[in-house]
DOPA-178007 format. One line per 5 residues: number of its first residue (from 0); their letters; for each residue x, y, z of C-alpha. Coordinates in pm, 1 decimal, padded with zeros to 6 digits. Example, Ala and Ser with C-alpha at 12.3 -4.5 7.8 and 13.67 -1.06 7.14 Angstrom:
2
0	as	01230.0:-00450.0:00780.0 | 01367.0:-00106.0:00714.0;
//
This chain:
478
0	xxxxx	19326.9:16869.1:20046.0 | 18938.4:16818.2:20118.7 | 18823.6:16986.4:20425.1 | 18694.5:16616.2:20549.3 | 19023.7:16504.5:20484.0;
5	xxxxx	19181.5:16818.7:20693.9 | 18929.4:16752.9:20976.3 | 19060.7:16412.0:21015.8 | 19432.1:16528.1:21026.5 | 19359.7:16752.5:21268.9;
10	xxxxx	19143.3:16558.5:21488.9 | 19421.8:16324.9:21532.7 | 19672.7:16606.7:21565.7 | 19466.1:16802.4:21861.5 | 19331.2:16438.9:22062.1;
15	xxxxx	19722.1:16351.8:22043.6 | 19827.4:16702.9:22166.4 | 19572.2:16801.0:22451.3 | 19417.4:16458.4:22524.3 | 19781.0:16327.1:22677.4;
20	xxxxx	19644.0:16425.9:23024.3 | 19290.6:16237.9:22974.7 | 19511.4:15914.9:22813.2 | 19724.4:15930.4:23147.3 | 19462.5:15951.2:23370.7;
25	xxxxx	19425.5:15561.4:23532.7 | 19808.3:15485.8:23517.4 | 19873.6:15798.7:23675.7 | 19554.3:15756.1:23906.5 | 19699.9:15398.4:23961.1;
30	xxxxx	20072.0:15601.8:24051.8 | 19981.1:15884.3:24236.7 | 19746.6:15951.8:24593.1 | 19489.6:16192.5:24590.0 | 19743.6:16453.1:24724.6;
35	xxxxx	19944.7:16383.7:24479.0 | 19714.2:16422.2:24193.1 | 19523.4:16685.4:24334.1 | 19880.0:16903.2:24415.2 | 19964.0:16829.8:24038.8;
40	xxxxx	19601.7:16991.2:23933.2 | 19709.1:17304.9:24164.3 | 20036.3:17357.6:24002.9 | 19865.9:17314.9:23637.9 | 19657.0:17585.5:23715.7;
45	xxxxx	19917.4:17812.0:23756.1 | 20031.9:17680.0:23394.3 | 19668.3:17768.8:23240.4 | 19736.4:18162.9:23389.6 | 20074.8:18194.6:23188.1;
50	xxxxx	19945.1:18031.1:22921.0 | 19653.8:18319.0:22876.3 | 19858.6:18575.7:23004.4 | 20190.5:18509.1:22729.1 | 19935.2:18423.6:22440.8;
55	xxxxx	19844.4:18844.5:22441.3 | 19572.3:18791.9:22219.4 | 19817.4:18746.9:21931.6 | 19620.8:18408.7:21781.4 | 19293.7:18583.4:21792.3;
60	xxxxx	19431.6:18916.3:21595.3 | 19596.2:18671.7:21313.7 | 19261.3:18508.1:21283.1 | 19123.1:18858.0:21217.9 | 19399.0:19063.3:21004.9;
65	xxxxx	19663.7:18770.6:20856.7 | 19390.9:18547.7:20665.8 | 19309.4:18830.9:20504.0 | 19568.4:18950.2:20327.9 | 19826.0:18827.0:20068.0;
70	xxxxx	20228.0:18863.3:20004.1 | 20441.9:19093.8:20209.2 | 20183.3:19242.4:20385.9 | 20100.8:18908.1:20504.5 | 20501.7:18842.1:20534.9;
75	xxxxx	20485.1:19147.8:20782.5 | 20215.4:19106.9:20972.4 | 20337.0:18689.3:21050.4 | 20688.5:18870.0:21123.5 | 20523.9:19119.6:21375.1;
80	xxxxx	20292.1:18851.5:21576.2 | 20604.7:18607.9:21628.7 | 20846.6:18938.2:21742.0 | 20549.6:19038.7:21974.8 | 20451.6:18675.4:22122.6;
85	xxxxx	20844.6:18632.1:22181.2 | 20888.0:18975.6:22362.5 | 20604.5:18857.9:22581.2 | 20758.2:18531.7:22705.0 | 21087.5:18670.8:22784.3;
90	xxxxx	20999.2:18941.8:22967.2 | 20717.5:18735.2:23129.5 | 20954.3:18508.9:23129.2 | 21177.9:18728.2:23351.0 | 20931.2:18849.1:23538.5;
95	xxxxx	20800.1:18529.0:23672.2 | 21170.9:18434.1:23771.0 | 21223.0:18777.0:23965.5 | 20875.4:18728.7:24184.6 | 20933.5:18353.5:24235.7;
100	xxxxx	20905.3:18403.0:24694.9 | 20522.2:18597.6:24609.8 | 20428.2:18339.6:24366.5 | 20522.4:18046.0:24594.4 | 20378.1:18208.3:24912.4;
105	xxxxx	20009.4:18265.3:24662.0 | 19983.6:17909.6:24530.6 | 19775.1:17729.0:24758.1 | 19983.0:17425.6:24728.4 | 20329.9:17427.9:24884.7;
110	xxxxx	20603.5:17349.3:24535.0 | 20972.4:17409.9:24525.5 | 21123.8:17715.8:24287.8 | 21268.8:17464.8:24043.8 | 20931.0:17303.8:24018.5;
115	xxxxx	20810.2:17608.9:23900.6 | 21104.5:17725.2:23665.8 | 21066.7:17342.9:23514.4 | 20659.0:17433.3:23511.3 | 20785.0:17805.5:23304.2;
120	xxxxx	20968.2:17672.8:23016.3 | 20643.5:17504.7:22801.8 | 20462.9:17845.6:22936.6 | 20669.4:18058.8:22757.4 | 20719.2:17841.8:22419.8;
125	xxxxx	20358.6:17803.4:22414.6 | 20288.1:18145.3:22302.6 | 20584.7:18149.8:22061.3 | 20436.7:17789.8:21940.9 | 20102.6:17885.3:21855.8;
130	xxxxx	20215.5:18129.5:21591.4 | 20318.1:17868.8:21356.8 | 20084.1:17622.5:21461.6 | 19769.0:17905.7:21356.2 | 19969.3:17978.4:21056.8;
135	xxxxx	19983.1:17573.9:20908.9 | 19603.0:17601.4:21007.7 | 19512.3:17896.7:20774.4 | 19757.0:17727.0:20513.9 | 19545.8:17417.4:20494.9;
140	xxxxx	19838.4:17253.2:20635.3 | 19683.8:16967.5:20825.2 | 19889.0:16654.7:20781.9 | 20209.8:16876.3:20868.8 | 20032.2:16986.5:21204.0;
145	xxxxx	19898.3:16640.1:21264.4 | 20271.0:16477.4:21239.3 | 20423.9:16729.3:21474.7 | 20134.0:16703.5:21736.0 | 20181.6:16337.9:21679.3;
150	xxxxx	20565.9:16390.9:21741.5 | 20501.4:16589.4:22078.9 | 20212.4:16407.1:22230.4 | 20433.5:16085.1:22193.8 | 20768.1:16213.5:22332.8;
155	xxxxx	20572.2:16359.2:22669.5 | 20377.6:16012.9:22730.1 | 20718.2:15850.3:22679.3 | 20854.0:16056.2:22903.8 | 20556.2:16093.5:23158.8;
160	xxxxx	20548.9:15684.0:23173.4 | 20898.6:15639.7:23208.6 | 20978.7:15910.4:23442.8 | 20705.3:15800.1:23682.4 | 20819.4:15416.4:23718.5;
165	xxxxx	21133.1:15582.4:23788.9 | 20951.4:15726.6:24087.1 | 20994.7:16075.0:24001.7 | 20623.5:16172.0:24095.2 | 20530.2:16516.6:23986.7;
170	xxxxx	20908.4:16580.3:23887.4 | 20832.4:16351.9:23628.9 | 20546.8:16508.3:23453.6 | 20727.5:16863.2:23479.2 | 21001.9:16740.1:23267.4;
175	xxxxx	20783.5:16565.3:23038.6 | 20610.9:16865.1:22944.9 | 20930.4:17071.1:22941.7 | 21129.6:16848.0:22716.3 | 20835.2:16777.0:22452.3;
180	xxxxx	20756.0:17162.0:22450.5 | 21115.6:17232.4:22360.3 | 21132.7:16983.9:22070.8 | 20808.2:17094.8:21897.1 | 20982.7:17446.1:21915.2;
185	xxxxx	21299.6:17348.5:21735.3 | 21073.0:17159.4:21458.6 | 20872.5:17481.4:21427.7 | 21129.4:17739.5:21390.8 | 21204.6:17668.5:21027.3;
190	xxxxx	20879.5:17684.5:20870.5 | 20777.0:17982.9:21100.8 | 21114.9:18139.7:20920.1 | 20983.1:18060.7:20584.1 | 20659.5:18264.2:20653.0;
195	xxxxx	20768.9:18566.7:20777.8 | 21128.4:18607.5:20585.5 | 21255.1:18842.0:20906.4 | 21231.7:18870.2:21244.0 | 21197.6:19233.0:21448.3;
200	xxxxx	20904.8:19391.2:21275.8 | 20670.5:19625.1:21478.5 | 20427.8:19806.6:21206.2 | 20151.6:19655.8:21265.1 | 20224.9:19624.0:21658.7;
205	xxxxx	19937.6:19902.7:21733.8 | 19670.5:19692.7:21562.7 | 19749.8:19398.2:21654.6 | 19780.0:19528.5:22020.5 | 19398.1:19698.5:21950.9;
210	xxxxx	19282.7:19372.3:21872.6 | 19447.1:19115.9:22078.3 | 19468.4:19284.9:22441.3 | 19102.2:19264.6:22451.3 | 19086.0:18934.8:22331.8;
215	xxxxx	19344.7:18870.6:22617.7 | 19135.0:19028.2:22849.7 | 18862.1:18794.7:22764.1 | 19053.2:18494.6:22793.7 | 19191.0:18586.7:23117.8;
220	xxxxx	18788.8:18636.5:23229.4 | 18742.0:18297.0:23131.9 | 19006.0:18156.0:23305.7 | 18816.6:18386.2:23654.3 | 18574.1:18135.4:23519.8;
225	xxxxx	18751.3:17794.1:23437.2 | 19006.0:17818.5:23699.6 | 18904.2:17979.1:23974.4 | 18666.1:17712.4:24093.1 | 18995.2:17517.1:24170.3;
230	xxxxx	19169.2:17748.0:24336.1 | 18891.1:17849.4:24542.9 | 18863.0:17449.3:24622.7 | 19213.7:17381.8:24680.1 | 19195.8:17672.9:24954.1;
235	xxxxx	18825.3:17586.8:25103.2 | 18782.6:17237.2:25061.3 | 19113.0:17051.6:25002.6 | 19325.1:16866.9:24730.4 | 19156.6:16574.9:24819.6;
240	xxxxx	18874.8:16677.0:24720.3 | 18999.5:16858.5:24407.3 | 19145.5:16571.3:24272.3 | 18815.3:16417.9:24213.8 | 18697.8:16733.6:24050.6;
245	xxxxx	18943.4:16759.7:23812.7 | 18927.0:16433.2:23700.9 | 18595.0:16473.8:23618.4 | 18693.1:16802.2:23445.6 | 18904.7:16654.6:23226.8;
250	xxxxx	18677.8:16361.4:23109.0 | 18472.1:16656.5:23015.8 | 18717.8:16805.3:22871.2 | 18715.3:16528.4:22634.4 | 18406.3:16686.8:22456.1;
255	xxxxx	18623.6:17002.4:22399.3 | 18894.6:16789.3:22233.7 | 18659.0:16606.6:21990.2 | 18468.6:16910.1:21852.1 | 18847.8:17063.5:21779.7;
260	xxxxx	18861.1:16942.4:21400.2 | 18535.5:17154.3:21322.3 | 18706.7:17428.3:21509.9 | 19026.3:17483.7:21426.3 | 18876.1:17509.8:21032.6;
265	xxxxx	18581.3:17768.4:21132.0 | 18739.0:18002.8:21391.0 | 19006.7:18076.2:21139.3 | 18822.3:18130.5:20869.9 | 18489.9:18291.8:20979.0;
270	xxxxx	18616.8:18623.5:20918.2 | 18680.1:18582.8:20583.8 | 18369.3:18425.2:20526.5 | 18146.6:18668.4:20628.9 | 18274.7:18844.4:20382.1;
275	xxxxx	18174.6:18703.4:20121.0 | 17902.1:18708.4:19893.0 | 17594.5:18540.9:20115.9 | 17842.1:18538.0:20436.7 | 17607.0:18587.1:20675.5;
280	xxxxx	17399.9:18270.6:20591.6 | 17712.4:18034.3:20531.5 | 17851.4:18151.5:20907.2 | 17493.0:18137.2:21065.9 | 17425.6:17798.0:20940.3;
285	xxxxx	17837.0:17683.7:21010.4 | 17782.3:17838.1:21362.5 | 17495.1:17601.2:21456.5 | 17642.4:17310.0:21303.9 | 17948.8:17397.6:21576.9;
290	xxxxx	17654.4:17415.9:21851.5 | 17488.0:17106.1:21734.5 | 17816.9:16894.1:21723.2 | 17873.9:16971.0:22113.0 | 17472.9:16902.9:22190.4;
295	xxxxx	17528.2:16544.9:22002.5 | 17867.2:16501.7:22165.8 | 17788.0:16616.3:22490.1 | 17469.7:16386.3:22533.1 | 17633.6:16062.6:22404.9;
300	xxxxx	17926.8:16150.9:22640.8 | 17656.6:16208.8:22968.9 | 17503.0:15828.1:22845.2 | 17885.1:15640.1:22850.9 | 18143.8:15830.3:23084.6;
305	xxxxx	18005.0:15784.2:23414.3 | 17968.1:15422.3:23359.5 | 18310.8:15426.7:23177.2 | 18507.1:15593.3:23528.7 | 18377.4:15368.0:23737.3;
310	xxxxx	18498.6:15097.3:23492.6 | 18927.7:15199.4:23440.3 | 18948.4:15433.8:23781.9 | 19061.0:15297.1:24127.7 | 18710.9:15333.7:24363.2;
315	xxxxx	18813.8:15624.2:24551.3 | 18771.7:15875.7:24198.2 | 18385.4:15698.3:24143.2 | 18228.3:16040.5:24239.3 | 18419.7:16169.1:23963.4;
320	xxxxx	18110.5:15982.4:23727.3 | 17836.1:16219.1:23888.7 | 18004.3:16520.6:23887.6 | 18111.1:16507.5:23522.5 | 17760.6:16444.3:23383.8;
325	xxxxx	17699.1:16834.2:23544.1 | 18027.6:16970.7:23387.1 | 18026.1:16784.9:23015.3 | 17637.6:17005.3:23021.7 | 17830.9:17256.5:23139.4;
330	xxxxx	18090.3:17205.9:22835.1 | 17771.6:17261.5:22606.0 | 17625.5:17539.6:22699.4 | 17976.6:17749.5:22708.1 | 18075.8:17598.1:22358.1;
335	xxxxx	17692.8:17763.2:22211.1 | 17866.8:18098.8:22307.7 | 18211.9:18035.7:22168.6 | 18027.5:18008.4:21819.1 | 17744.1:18225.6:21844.9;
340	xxxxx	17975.7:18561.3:21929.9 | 18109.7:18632.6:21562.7 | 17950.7:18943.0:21548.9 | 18189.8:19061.7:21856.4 | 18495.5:18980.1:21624.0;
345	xxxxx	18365.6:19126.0:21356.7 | 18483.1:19462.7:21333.8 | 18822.2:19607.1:21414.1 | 18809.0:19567.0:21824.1 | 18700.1:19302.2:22048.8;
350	xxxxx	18595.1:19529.4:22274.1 | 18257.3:19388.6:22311.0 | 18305.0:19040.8:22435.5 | 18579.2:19165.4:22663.6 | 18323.4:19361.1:22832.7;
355	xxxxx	18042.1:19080.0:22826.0 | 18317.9:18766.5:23009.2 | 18500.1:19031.7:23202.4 | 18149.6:19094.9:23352.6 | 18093.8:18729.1:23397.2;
360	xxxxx	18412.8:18688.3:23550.1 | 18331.8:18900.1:23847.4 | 18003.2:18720.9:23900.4 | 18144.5:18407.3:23888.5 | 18456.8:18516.5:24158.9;
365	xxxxx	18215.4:18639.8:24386.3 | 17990.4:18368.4:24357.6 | 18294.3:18102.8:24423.4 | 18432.3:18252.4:24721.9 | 18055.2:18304.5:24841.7;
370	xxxxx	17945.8:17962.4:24761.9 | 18182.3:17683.2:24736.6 | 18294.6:17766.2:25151.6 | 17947.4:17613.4:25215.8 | 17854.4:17446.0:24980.0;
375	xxxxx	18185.6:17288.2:24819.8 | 18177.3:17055.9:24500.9 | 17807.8:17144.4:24460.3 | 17841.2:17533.9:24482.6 | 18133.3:17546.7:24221.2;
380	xxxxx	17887.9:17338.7:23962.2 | 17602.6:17642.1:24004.2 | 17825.0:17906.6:23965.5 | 17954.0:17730.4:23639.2 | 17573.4:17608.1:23493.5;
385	xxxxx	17494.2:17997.4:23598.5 | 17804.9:18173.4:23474.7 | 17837.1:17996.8:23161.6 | 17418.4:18073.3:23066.3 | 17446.5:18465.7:23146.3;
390	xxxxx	17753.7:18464.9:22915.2 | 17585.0:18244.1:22646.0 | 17264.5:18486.7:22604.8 | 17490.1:18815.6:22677.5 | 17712.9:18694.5:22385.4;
395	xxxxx	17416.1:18623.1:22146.5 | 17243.8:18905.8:22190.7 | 17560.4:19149.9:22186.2 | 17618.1:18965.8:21835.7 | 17332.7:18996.6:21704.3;
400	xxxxx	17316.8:19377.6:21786.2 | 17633.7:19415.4:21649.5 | 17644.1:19119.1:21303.5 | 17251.7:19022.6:21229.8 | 17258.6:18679.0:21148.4;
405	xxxxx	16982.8:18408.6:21061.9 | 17026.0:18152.9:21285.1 | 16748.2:17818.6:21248.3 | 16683.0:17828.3:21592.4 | 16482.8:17477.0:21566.4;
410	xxxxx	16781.1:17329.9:21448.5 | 16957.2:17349.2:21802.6 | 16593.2:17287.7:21968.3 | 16568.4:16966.7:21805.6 | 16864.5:16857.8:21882.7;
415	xxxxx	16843.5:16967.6:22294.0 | 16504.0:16795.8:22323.5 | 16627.7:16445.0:22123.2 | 16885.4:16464.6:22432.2 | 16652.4:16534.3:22721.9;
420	xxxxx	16456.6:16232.2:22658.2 | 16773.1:15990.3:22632.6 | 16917.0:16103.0:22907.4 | 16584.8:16071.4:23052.9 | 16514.9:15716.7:22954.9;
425	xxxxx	16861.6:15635.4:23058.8 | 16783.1:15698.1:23417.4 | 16483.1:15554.3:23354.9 | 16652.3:15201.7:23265.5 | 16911.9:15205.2:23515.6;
430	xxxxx	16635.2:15183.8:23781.8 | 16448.3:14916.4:23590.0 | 16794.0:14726.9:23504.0 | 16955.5:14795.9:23851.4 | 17172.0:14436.7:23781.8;
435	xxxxx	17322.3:14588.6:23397.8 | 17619.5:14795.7:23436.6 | 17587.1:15159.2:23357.3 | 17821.3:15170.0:23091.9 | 17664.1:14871.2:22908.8;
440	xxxxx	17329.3:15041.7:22991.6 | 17469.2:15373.7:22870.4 | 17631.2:15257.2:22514.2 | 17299.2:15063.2:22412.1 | 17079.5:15402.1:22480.3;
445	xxxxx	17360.4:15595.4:22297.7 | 17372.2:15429.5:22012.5 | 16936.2:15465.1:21978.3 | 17021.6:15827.4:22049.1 | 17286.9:15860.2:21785.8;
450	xxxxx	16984.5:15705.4:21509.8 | 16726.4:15935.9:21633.9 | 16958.1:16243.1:21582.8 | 17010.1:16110.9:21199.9 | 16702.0:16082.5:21155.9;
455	xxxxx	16548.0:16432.3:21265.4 | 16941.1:16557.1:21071.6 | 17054.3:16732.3:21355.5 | 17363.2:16498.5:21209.4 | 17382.3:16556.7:20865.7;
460	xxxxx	17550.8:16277.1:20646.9 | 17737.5:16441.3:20344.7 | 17570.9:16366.8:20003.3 | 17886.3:16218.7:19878.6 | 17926.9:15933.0:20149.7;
465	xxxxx	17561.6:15898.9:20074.8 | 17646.3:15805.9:19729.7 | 17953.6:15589.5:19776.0 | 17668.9:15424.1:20026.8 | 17434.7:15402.3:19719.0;
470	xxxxx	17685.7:15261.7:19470.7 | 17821.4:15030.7:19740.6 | 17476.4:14856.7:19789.7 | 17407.4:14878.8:19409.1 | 17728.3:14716.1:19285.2;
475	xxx	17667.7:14461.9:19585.8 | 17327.7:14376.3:19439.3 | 17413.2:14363.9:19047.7;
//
C-alpha cells in the first residue's frame, strides 16, 4: 500500500478515535451546565495520568528496538512488551482500587468510587491496546487500524448519545468509554496473538525497561505540563471557568489530530531511517515537513475556529474563541519539538529528553501555582507559550549535540512569516468589515493563505498528482 494511501487510512482511523470528544462537543455543551462539563474535564484528567503512567514507555521502546529486527527476535521482543504493558495495568490496576479514599479526597472535584472504577477499566486496556495498535502501524497495516478505530469511535458516540438522552449525565460518558475500550480489546487480542506466538516472555525486559522508563518519565513531565494547568484551575479558579478552557483546548486539540497521519508513519520509522544510507538528510528534511504541516495547520485553524465556536456553541462557551487562538500557537510551537528531538532517541537511552521536559515540568508547576492564583485563564496561557519555547530550543539543541542534522531552517521561516501577515490582515479586516461574521471573514483569508503557502512550497504538491493534473487538463483540451 502507498504511503499516501496509508496516510489517508489512518487519518480517518485517528480523527474517528481521538476526535469523538471534539465531535461531541455542542450536543454535549447543549446537555450538560458548565459544572457539569467542567467536573467531566476534572475527572478526564485523572484518565490522562493513568494513561501515561500504565503506557511505561513500552510504545516508545518498540519504536526503537522492534522495527528493527526480523523473525523470532522480533516474535520475542512483541511477546515481552505485551507481558510487560499487561503486568503494569493489573497491578496499577490493583493499586488504584486499594487507594481509592486518597485518590477521591486529591481530585479536586467531588466523584463517587464507582465513577472512578468505571473511569479505570479503558485506563488499563489502553496500555495493553497500544501494543497491537503500534504493531499494525510498523506492519503497514493501515486499513486494518482504520476499520477498528472506525469500529470503536462509533460504538462510544452511540453510546455517549444514547446514554445522555437517557439522562445519565457523566454516568453516561463513563460507560461509553468503558464499553468501546473493552470491545476494541477483544478485536485486538487475536492478531496481537499472531505476532508474538506466546505470552510470558521477559528477555528483553531490562532493555526495554532502559529505554521506556525514561521515555515514561518524559511523558509524565509533559503531562506537569498539559495537565496541570487544569488542575491548578479547577482548585484556584473554578469548574466554571475550566469548562471554557477546555473547550478551547480541545478545538486545539484538533490540530494535534489532523497532523496524526504524517505521524504515526514518521515516529515509527525514524529510527530506522537514520540508518540508512543518507539518513540524516531524509529525517532532517521529513522532520521539517512535520513542523511545517502544524505551522500551515495551525494558522488556517487561528483564521476559522474562533469564528466557527461562536457559530455551533451555546453563548456562555464564546470566550472559548479567544483563548484557543493562544493555545492552537501554543499546539505549534510544542509539535516543532516533538519532531526536532530525534537525536535524543537515537541511541540506546532516552535519557536526554527525560532530563530536558522533566526540567520543564518543574518550571511550568511552579509557574502555575505562582501564576494562575492571580492571574487565572491568562497566567496558565504564559506558562504554556513559555514552557513549551524553553523545551522547543532545549530539545533542538540537545539533538543536535547529540544527532547533527541539516535542517533548511528557511523552510520553517517562510512558512512562520506567510502566517504572521494573515493572521495579521485578518484582524486587520475584521475591524474594517465589523458587519461580516468572523468565520466568513476567517475562511476567505484562509483560503488566500493556503495559495500563498503553495506558492512559496512550504506545501509541497507531489509530482504525481501534478501529473494526473497535467494529463487531466491535456486530455480535456485534445
Amino acid at each position: 500500500m502507498g504511503s499516501l494511501k496509508q496516510s489517508a487510512y489512518y487519518a480517518i482511523g485517528i480523527v474517528m478515535m481521538k476526535g469523538i470528544s471534539l465531535v461531541m462537543i455542542p450536543y454535549i455543551t447543549h446537555k450538560m451546565t458548565l459544572v457539569e462539563y467542567g467536573s467531566l474535564e476534572a475527572i478526564v484528567l485523572l484518565a490522562d495520568i493513568g494513561t501515561i503512567l500504565f503506557s511505561f514507555g513500552i510504545v516508545e521502546a518498540m519504536y526503537r528496538y522492534v522495527g528493527v529486527v526480523e523473525g523470532d527476535e522480533k516474535r520475542k521482543l512483541v511477546s515481552n512488551c505485551f507481558t510487560l504493558s499487561v503486568l503494569v495495568c493489573v497491578l496499577g490496576g490493583a493499586l488504584i482500587a486499594l487507594s481509592m479514599p486518597l485518590l477521591i479526597f486529591m481530585l479536586p472535584v467531588e466523584f463517587q468510587p464507582y465513577q472512578i472504577l468505571l473511569l479505570l477499566i479503558p485506563v488499563m486496556l489502553d496500555g495493553a491496546i497500544s501494543i497491537p495498535l503500534t504493531l499494525m502501524r510498523m506492519n503497514a497495516m493501515a486499513k486494518r487500524f482504520c476499520l477498528l478505530n472506525v469500529f470503536k469511535a462509533g460504538v462510544q458516540a452511540s453510546m455517549t448519545f444514547a446514554l445522555l438522552e437517557a439522562g445519565y449525565g457523566i454516568d453516561g460518558v463513563l460507560i461509553s468509554a468503558a464499553v468501546s475500550s473493552v470491545l476494541l480489546m477483544v478485536c485486538l487480542v487475536r492478531y496481537q496473538w499472531q505476532e508474538m506466538g506466546t505470552f510470558g516472555c521477559f528477555k528483553y525486559s531490562a532493555k526495554i525497561l532502559k529505554f521506556g522508563l525514561p521515555a515514561l518519565m518524559g511523558g509524565a513531565s509533559m503531562y506537569m505540563i498539559t495537565g496541570l494547568d487544569r488542575w491548578v484551575m479547577a482548585s484556584f479558579v473554578g469548574v466554571e471557568e475550566l469548562a471554557i478552557y477546555a473547550v478551547s483546548g480541545k478545538f486545539a486539540l484538533l490540530l494535534g489530530l489532523l497532523l496524526q497521519p504524517y505521524a504515526l508513519w514518521w515516529f515509527p520509522n525514524r529510527v530506522a531511517m537514520l540508518q540508512q544510507p543518507g539518513g540524516s538528510k531524509k529525517c532532517a528534511d521529513s522532520a521539517l515537513v512535520g513542523v511545517n504541516f502544524a505551522i500551515v495547520l495551525g494558522s488556517l485553524m487561528i483564521l476559522t475556529v474562533p469564528g466557527f465556536i461562536s457559530l455551533i456553541l451555546p453563548s456562555s462557551y464564546h470566550y472559548a474563541g479567544t483563548l484557543v487562538v493562544a493555545l492552537l500557537a501554543i499546539s505549534v510551537i510544542k509539535n516543532a519539538g516533538d519532531y526536532l528531538n530525534l537525536g535524543c532517541f537515537s541511541g540506546d537511552s532516552s535519557q536526554s529528553q527525560m532530563w530536558v521536559q522533566g526540567g520543564c515540568a518543574i518550571l511550568a508547576a511552579i509557574g502555575y501555582f505562582t501564576v494562575t492564583p492571580i492571574f487565572g485563564v491568562g497566567g496558565v496561557i504564559f506558562v504554556l507559550c513559555g514552557t513549551y519555547t524553553l523545551r522547543l530550543l532545549l530539545l533542538y539543541f540537545v539533538s543536535q549535540s547529540m544527532e547533527y542534522l541539516p535542517y533548511q531552517h528557511s523552510k520553517w521561516l517562510t512558512a512562520v512569516s506567510i502566517a504572521v501577515v494573515a493572521i495579521a490582515c485578518d484582524r486587520l479586516l475584521g475591524l474594517v468589515f465589523a458587519n461580516v461574521h468572523d468565520f466568513v471573514l476567517g475562511v476567505c483569508v484562509a483560503l488566500i493563505t493556503l495559495v500563498a503557502f503553495v506558492k512559496y512550497s512550504v506545501i509541497v504538491i507531489p509530482q504525481t498528482l501534478l501529473d494526473k493534473l497535467t494529463l487531466g487538463k491535456h486530455s480535456h483540451v485534445g
